[in-house]
N, C-alpha and C positions, 0 to 999 in steps of 0.2 A: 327672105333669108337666102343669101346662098348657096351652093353647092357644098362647097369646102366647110361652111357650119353647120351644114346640115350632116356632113361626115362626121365632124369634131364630135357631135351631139350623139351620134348613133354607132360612132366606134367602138365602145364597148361590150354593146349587145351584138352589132353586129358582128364581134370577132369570134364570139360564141358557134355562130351559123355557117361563119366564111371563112375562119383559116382553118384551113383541112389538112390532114397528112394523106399523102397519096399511097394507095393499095396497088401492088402489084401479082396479088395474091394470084387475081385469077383476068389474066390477057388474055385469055382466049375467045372472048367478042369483042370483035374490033369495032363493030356497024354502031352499037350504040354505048356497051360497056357496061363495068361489072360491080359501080361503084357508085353509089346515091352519094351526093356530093350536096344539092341543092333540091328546095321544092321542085316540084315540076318538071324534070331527069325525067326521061325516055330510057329505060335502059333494054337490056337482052335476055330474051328469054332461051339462049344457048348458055348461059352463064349457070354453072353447077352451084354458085355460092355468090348470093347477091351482099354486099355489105352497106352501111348505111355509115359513113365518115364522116367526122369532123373532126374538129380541133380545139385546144383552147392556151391560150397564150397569158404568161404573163410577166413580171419582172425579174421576180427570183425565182429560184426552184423551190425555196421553200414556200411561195404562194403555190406551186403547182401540186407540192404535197398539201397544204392545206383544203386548196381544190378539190383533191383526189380524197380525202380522209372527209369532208362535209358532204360530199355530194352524194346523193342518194336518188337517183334518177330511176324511171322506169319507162321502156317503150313498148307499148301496143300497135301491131301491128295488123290490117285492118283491110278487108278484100272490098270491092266498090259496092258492094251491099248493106254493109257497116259492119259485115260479121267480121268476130274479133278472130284472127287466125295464130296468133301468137302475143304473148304477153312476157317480158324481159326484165324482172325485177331488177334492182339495182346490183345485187347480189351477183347476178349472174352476168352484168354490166360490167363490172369492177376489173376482171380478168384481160378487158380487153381494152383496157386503155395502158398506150406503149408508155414505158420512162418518159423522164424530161429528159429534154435536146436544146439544146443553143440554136441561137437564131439571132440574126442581123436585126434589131427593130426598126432600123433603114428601110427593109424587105419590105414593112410594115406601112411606109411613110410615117413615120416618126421619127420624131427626135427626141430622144430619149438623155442625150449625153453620155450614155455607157456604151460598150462594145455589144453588146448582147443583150438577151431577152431569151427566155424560155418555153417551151411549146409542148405537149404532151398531146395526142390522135387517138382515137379511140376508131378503130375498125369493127363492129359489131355484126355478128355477120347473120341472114336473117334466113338462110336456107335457101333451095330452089325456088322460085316463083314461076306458076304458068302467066302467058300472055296474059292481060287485064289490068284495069286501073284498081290501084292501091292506095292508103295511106299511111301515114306514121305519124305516132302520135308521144312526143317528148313531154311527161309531167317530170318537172325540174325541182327537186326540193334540196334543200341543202339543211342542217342539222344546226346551223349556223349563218346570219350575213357572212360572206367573203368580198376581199377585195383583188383585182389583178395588180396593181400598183400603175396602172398606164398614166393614173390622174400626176404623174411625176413628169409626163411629159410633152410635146406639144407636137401639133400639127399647121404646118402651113403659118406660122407664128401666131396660131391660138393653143390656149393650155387646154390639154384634156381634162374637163370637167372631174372629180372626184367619181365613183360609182361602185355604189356598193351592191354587188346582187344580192335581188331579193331570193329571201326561204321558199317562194314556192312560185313555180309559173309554169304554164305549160303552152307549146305548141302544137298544131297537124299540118303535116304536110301531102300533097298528092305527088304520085307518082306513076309512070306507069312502067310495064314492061309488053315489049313486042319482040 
């Protein structure tokens, strides 16, 4: 299988993990930075307010209010001993995911046929961190299947498959801070 289908096939999920809105909250560590973006981020332990970003995109805004009204997430946040240091129910999650914004699905590599596409960021912010390896741990539930609408449009002249996320999934990710 190649590259490009193997895109095709993993563009959904992966847009969940990979379009990010970017924090300018807190510049002031330049060395490694103040924004968990992806697993495995190196960030700074001069950082007053570490946040943990992403993004999630989809056709219309009203998929992103759907989004936004099913998801019911919570992150456990977790020092390299397994002790739980913080736990973020979805409740308290909610506050920190910005409006929809327009966006090129171009940006995307997609073709879509419309001008635009939709994106909503969630900055969550997880307090100071001392130096040491951490994790984060995303259980994803939603109250409801949802759909982004991407299955409308294609890549590299394949269609993106249909996909509906499921009600419940979770990830961990490591990370450190120095």
């Amino acid at each position: 299988m190649n590259l490009k289908k193997i895109i095709l096939i993993l563009l959904p999920t992966v847009m969940i993990l990979v379009l990010l809105g970017v924090s300018t909250r807190n510049a002031q560590a330049q060395e490694y930075g103040c924004d968990l973006l992806y697993p495995g981020m190196t960030l700074s332990a001069k950082c007053n307010e570490i946040h943990f970003v992403l993004g999630w995109v989809a056709i219309t805004p009203g998929q992103i209010n759907e989004f936004l009204n099913a998801m019911q997430w919570t992150f456990t946040l977790r020092d390299e001993s397994g002790s739980v240091l913080k736990i973020i129910p979805s409740d308290q999650v909610a506050p920190f995911w910005s409006p929809a914004y327009p966006i090129d699905p171009a940006d995307l590599g997609v073709d879509c046929g419309m001008p635009r596409a939709w994106e909503t960021d969630l900055v969550l912010p997880l307090g100071k961190l001392e130096r040491g390896n951490y994790t984060i741990t995303l259980d994803e539930n939603f109250s409801h299947p949802i759909t982004d609408g991407f299955n409308a449009c294609w890549v590299d002249g394949f269609k993106i498959p249909v996909f509906i996320y499921p009600t419940t999934y979770s990830f961990t990710g490591p990370f450190s801070v120095k």
